[in-house]
C-alpha positions as CSV (number, residue, x, y, z in Angstrom):
1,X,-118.4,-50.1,130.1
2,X,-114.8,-51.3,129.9
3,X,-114.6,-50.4,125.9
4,X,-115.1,-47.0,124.1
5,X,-115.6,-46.5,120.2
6,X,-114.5,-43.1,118.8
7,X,-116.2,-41.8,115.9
8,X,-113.2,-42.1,113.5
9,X,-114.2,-44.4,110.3
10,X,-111.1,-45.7,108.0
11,X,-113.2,-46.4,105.2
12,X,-111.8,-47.8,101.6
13,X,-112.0,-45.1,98.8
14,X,-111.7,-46.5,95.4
15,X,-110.8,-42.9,94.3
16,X,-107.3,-43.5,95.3
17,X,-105.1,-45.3,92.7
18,X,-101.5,-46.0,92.4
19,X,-99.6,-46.7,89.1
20,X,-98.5,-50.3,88.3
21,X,-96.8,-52.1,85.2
22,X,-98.9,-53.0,82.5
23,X,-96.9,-54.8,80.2
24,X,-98.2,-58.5,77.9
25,X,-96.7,-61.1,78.4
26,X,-96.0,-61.9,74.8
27,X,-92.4,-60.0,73.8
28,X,-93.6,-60.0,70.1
29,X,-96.7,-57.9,71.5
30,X,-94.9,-55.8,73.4
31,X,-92.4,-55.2,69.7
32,X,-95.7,-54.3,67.9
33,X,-97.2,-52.2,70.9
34,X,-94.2,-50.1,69.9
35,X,-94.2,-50.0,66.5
36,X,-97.6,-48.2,66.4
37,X,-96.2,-45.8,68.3
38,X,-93.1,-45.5,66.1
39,X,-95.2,-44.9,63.3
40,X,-97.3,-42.0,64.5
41,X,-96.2,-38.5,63.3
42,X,-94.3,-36.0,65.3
43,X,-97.7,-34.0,66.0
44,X,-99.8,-37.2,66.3
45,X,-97.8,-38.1,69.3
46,X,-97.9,-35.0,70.5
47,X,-101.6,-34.7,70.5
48,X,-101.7,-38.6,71.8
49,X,-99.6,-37.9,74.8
50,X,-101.3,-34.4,75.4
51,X,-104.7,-36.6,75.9
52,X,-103.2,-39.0,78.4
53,X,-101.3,-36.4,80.3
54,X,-105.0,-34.1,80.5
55,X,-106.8,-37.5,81.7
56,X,-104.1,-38.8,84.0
57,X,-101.0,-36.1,85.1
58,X,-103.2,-34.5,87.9
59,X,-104.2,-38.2,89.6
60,X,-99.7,-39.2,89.8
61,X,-97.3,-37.7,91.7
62,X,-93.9,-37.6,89.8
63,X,-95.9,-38.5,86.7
64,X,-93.2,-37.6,84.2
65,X,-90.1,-39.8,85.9
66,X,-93.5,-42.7,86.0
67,X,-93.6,-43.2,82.0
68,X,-90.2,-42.6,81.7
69,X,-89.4,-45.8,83.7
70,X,-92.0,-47.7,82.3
71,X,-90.3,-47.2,79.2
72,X,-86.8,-48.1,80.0
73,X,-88.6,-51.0,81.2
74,X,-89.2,-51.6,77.7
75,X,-86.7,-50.0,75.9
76,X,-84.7,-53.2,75.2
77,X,-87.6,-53.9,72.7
78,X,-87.3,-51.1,70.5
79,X,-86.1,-51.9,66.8
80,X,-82.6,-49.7,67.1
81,X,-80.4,-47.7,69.6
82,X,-81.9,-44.6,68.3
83,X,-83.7,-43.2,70.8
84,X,-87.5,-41.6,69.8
85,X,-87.9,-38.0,70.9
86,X,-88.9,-37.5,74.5
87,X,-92.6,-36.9,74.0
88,X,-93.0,-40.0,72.0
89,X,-91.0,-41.8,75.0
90,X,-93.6,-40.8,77.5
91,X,-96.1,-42.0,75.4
92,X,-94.9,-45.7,75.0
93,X,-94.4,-45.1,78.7
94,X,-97.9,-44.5,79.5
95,X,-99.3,-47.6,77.2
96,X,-97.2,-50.2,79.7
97,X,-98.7,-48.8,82.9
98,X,-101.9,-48.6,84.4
99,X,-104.0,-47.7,87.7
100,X,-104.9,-49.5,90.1
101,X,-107.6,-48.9,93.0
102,X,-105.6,-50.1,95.9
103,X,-108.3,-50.2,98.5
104,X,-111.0,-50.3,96.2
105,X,-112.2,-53.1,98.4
106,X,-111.2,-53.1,101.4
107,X,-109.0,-51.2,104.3
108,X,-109.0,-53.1,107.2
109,X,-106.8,-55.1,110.0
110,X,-104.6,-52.2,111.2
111,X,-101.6,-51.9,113.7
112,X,-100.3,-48.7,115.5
113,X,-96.9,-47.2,116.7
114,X,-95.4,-44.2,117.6
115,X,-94.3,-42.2,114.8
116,X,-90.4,-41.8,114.6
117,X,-90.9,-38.2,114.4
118,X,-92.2,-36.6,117.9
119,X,-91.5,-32.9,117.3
120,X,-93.8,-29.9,117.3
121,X,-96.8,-31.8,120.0
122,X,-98.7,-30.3,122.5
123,X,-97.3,-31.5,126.3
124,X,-98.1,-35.3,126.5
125,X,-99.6,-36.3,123.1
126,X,-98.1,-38.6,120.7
127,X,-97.7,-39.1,117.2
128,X,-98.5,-42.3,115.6
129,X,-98.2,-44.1,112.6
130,X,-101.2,-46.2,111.7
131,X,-100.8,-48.9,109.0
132,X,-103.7,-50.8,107.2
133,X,-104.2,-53.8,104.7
134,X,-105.8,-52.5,101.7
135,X,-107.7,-54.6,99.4
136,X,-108.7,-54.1,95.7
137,X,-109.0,-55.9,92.7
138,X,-108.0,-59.5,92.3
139,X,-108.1,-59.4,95.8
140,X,-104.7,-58.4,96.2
141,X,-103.3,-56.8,99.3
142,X,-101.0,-54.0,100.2
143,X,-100.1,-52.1,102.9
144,X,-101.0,-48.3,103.1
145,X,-100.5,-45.8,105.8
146,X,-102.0,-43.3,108.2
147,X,-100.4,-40.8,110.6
148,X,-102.3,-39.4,113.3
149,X,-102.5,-38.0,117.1
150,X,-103.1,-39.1,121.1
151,X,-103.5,-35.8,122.9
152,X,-102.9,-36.2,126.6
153,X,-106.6,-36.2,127.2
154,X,-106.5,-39.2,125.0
155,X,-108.4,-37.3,122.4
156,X,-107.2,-39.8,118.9
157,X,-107.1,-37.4,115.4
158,X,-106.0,-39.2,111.5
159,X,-105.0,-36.9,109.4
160,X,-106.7,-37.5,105.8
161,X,-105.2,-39.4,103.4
162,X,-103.9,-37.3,100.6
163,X,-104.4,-36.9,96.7
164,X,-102.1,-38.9,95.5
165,X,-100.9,-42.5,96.2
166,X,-97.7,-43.9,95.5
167,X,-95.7,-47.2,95.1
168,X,-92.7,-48.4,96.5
169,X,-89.8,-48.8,94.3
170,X,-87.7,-51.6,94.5
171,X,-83.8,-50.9,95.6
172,X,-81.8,-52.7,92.5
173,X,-78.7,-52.3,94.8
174,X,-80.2,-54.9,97.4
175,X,-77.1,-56.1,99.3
176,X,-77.6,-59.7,100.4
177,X,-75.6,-60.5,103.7
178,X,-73.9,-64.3,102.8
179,X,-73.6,-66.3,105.6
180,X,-77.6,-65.7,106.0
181,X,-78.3,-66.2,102.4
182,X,-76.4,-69.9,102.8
183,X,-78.2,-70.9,105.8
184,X,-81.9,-69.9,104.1
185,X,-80.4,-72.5,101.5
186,X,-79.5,-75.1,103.9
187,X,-83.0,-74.5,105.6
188,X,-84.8,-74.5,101.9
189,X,-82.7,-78.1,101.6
190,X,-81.4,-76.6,98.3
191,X,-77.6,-76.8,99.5
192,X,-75.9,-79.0,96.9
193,X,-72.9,-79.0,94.3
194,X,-74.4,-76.0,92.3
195,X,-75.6,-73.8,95.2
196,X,-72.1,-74.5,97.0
197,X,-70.2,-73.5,94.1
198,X,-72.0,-70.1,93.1
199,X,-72.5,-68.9,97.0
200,X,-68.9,-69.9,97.6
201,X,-67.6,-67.6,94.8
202,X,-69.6,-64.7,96.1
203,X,-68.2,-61.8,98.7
204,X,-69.5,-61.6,101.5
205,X,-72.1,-58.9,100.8
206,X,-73.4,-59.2,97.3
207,X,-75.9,-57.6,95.0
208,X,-78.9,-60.0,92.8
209,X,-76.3,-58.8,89.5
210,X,-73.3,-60.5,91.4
211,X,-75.2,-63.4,92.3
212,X,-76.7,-63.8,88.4
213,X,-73.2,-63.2,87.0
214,X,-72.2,-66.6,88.8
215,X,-75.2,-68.6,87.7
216,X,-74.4,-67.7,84.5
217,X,-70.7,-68.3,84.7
218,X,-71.7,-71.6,86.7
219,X,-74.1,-73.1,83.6
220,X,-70.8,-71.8,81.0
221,X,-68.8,-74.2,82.7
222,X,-71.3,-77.1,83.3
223,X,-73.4,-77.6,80.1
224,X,-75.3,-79.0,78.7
225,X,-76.9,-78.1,82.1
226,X,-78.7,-80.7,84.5
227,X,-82.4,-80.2,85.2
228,X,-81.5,-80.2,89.0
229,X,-79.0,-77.5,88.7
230,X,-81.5,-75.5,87.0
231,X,-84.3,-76.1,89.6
232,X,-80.9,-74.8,91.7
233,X,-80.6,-71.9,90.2
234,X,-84.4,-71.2,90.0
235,X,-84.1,-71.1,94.3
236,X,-81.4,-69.1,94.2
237,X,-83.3,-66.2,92.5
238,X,-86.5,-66.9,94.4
239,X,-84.6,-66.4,97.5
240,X,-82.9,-63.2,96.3
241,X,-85.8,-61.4,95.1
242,X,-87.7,-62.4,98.6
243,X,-85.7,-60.7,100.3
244,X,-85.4,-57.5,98.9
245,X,-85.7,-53.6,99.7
246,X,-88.2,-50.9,98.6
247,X,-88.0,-47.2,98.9
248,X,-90.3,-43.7,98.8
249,X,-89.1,-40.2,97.7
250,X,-88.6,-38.8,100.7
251,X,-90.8,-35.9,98.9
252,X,-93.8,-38.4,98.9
253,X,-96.1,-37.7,102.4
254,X,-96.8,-41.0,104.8
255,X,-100.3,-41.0,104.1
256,X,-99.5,-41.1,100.2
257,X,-97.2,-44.6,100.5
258,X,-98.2,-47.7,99.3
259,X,-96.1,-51.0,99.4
260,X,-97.6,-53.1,96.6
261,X,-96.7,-56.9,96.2
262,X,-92.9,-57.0,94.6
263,X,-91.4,-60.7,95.2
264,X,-92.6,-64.1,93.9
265,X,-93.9,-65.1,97.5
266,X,-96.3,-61.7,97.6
267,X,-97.1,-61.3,94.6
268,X,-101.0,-61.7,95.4
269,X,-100.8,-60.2,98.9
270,X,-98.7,-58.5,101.9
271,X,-101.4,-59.1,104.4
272,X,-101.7,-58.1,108.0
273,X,-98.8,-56.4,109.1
274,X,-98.0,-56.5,112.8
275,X,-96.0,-53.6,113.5
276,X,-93.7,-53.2,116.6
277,X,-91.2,-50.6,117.4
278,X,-88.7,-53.1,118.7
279,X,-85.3,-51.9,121.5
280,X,-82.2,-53.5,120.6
281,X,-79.2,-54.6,123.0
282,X,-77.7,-51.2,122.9
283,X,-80.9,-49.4,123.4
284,X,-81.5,-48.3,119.8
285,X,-84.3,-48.9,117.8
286,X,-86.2,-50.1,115.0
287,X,-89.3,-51.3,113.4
288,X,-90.3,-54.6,112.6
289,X,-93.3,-56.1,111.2
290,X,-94.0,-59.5,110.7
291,X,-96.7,-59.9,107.9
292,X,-98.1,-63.0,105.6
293,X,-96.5,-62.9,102.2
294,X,-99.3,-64.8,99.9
295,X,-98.2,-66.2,96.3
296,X,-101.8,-66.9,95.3
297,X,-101.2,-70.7,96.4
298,X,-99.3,-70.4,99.1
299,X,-98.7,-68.3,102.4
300,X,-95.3,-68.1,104.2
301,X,-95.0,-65.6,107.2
302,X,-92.0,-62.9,106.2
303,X,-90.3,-59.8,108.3
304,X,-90.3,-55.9,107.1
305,X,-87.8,-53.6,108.6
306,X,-87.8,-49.7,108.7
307,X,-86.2,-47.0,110.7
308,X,-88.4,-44.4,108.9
309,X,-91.1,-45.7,106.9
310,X,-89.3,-44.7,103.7
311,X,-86.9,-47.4,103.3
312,X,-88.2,-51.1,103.9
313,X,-86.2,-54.6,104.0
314,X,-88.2,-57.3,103.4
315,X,-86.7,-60.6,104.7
316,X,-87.9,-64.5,104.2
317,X,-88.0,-66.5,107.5
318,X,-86.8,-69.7,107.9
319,X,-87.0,-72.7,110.2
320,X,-89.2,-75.3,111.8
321,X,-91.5,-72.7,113.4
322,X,-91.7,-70.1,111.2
323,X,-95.3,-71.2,109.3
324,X,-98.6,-70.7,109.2
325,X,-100.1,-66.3,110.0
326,X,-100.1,-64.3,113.0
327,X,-96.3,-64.1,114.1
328,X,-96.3,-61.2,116.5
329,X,-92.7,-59.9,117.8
330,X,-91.9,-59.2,121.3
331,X,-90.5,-55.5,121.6
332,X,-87.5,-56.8,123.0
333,X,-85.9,-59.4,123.4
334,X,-86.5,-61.9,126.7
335,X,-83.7,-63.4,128.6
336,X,-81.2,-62.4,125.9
337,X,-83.0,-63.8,123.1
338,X,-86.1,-62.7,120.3
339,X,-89.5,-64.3,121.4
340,X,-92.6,-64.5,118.7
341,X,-96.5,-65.2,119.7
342,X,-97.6,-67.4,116.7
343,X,-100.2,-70.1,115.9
344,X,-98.4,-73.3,114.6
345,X,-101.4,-75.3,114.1
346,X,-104.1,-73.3,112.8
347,X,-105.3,-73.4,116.2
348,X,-103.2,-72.7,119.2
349,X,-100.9,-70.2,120.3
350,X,-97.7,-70.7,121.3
351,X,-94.1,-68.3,122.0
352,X,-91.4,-68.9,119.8
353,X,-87.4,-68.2,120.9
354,X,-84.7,-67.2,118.6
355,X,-80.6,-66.2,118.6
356,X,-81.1,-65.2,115.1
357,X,-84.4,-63.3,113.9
358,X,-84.7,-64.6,110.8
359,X,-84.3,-68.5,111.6
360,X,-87.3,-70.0,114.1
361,X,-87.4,-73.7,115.5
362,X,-88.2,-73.7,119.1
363,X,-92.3,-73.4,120.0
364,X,-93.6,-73.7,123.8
365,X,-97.6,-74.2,123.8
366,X,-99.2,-71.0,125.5
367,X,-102.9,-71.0,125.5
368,X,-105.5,-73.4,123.6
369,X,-109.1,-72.3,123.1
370,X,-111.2,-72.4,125.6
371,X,-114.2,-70.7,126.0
372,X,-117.2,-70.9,123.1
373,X,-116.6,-67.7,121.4
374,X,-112.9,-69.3,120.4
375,X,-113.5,-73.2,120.0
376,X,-112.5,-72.7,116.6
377,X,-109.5,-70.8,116.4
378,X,-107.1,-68.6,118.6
379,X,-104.6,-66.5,117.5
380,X,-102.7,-63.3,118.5
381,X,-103.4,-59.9,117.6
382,X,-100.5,-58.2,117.6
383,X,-96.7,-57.9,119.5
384,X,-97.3,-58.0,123.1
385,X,-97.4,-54.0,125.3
386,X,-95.1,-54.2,128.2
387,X,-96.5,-53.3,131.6
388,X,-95.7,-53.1,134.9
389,X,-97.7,-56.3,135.9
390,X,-96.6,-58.3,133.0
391,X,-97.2,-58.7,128.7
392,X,-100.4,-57.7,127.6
393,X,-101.4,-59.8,124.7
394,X,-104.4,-58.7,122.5
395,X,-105.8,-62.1,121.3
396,X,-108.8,-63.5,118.4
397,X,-110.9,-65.8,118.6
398,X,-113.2,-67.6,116.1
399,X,-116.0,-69.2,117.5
400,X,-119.9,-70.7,116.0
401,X,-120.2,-69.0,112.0
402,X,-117.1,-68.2,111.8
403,X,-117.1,-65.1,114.5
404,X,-114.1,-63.3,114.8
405,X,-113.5,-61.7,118.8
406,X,-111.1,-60.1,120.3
407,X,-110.1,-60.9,123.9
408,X,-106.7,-60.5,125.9
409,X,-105.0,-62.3,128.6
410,X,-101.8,-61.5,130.3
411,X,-98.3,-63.1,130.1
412,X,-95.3,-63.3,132.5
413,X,-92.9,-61.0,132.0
414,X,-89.4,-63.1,132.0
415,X,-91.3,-65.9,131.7
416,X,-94.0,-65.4,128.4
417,X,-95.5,-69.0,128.3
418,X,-96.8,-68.6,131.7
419,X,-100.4,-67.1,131.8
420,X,-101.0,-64.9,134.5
421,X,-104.7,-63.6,133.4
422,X,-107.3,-64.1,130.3
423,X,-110.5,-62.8,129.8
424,X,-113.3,-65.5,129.6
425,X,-115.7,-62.9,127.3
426,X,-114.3,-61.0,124.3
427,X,-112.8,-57.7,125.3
428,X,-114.6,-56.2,121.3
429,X,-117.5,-58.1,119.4
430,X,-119.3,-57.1,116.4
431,X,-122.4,-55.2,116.6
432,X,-125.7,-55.0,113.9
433,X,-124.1,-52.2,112.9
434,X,-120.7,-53.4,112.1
435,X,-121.2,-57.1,111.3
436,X,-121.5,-56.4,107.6
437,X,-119.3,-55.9,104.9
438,X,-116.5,-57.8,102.8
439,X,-116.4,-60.4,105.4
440,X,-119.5,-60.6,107.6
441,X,-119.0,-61.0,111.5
442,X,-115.4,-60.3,111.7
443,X,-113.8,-58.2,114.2
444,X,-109.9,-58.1,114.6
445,X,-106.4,-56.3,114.8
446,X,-102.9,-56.3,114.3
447,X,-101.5,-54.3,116.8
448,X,-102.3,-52.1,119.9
449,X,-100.6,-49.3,121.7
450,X,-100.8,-47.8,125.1
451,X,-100.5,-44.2,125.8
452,X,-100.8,-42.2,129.3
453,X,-102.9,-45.1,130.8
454,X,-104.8,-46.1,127.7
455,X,-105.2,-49.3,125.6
456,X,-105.7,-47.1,122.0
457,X,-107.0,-50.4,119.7
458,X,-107.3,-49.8,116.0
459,X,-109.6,-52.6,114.9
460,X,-111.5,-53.7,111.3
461,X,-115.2,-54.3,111.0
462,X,-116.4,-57.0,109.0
463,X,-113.0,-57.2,107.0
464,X,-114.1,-53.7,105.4
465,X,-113.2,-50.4,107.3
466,X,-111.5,-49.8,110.6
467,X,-112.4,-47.7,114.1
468,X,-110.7,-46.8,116.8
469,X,-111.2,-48.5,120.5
470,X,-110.3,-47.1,123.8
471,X,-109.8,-49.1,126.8
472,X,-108.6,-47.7,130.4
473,X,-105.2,-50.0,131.0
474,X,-105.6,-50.1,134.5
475,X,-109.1,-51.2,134.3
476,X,-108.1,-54.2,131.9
477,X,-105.4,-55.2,134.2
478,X,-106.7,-55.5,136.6
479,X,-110.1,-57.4,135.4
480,X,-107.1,-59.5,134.0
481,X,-105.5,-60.4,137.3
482,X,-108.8,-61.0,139.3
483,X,-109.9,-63.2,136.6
484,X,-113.3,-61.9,136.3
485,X,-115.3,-62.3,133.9
């Protein structure tokens, strides 16, 4: 048998929790949320706090600095400068914030890489860094992680999640690069007087406070202000706080990170990262992941980079080509420039070439469903693994009630659109004992990795909870190039 299951389960816990702003929408509520605290007693506030810190200080890492920025985040609604006493800030603190069960859900569509960190392993393991979609209330997504180890006998451990969880914070010092800010404007065909006059005032790196201070010095100037210079403006902003970067304590463990939705065009979901470690030009390297940012209306495919797993860029992609899910970068670039697997059409698959990784408008068909188990639907999943006999490409398909499979076929190595091998039967199905869950006959990844001559596949079950695959490499390959079945 070609495929081997190993007894790991990723399964959702809603034990784990992470902290997230709780604050109305109404500004007068938020004035008399205050108030009642600005009324209690010195000891009543003590006592108050004392509750929420017995109920709540032992589930939050850091939990002090927590409700003191969730009450500068509210500060600006207190009645005077005075500031209340420390215990009484913590305690407004703690009445704007409140848990949330990440994965309550779900934990499920995973990818895999090698860790950045490699020290301290036994002679031909490696350590890898596992990240997973996690589902929970609302059905909003975010991406956790796990770290784990390949020993050279291919034997795969996870280490166990943690106590705590905790959220990325967002970097307010977000430099925005110019030239590629104006070009995302041309591409969003919101490049007019207004946008013109506030980019070209700008240096050429700027923070989101520099770009504001223009908007507003731009609206001084030209009141009363036009409608279209506000709906202007209104891009600007949205395009700023897109793109944007969030950080960890470096104190805070892998296994305890969490990014949780932060921009307007995620704010209901980061879904399906594809994670690749991707080689530069001068032999350095990176991570990238390409991943579906989802507004609750809307999905638009977006980039994350990292070199640690601690700081994160997240960057809007533009162009033609970049739409619909399931981009999936190359690890390096071919023939001088970046190549993506993506469906275009909600039902093909086709490679994508770039100068410029955030701007995509050239697409070259590469395979169209063709056996029953994908009539539906095919789609990538995950960046191709360089071989020696070409790009192996871990693919879906969705065939009769909505089945989700996943095969592989093999790609040309200077030459990605051309097929050299694809299986015509999934390489992993569901099974009676995995075809239930949050969404019934589902099987699927986001990323593969091979290590000492094995295909190590991560893969979710029924959109629920996630296993670990292993596949011999030279086994696949070769059933690849024969074209058997």
């Amino acid at each position: 048998m070609l495929v081997t299951d190993t007894s790991i389960t990723l399964a959702p816990d809603a034990r784990r929790v992470i902290a997230r702003a709780h604050v109305p929408f109404s500004e007068s509520r938020v004035e008399r949320i205050i108030a009642r605290v600005l009324s209690l007693d010195e000891a009543s506030a003590q006592r108050e706090l004392g509750d929420v810190r017995a109920k709540f200080e032992g589930r939050h890492r850091g939990f002090e600095a927590l409700l003191e920025r969730q009450f500068e985040a509210v500060r600006r609604h207190l009645p005077s400068d005075v500031l209340p006493s420390p215990d009484r800030r913590l305690l407004i603190g703690s009445l704007f914030v409140a848990e949330y069960a990440f994965e309550a859900a779900a934990l499920f569509n995973p990818s895999i890489v090698p860790h950045p960190d490699q020290s301290g392993l036994a002679p031909g393991a490696l350590r890898v860094i596992l990240s997973l979609r996690a589902t929970g209330e609302g059905h909003i997504s975010s991406l956790t992680f796990r770290s784990g180890t390949i020993a050279a006998d291919h034997a795969v451990t996870v280490d166990a999640p943690g106590v705590h969880a905790v959220a990325a914070v967002a970097t307010p010092s977000t430099v925005y690069d110019k030239a590629t800010f104006a070009r995302k404007l041309r591409e969003m065909d919101a490049w007019n007087e207004c946008s013109k006059s506030v980019i070209g005032s700008l240096p050429d790196e700027f923070t989101l406070d520099d770009l504001l201070e223009l908007i507003r010095s731009y609206f001084f100037v030209h009141k009363p202000v036009a409608q279209a210079d506000r709906l202007t403006s209104d891009k600007l902003l949205w395009l700023a706080r897109c793109n944007y970067e969030a950080r960890f304590d470096p104190s805070v463990p892998l296994p305890e990170r969490v990014l949780f939705p932060m921009s307007p065009s995620e704010q209901n979901g980061i879904e399906d990262a594809r994670f690749v470690l991707f080689t530069h030009d001068d032999g350095s390297r990176s991570y990238y992941a390409t991943y579906t940012a989802y507004d609750g209306k809307a999905i638009l495919p977006q980039l994350m980079e990292t070199g640690d797993f601690r700081h994160f860029k997240m960057l809007t992609l533009n162009g033609d080509a970049a739409a619909n899910k399931g981009m999936a970068l190359f690890p390096r670039k071919i023939r001088g420039r970046y190549a993506v697997v993506s469906r275009q059409d909600n039902e093909n698959l086709y490679v994508m070439y770039s100068d410029n990784i955030h701007f995509w408008h050239e697409s070259v068909p590469l395979m169209r469903p063709s056996f029953p188990w994908e009539f539906v639907q095919i789609g990538n999943c995950g960046s191709p693994i360089e071989t020696e006999h070409g790009w192996l490409l871990l693919t879906h398909g969705v065939g009769p009630f909505r089945q989700y499979a996943i095969g592989a076929a093999l790609l040309d190595r200077d030459d990605p659109s051309r097929v050299l091998g694809r299986l015509r039967e999934p390489l992993i199905r569901w099974t009676d004992a995995t075809r239930s869950g949050y969404v019934p006959n589902v099987v699927y990844t986001c990323g593969a990795l091979a290590h000492n001559g094995m295909l190590v596949v991560p893969y979710a079950t029924s959109d629920q909870r996630c296993t670990i695959a292993l596949v011999p490499l030279r086994a696949l390959i070769e059933k690849l190039v024969s074209g058997a079945e």
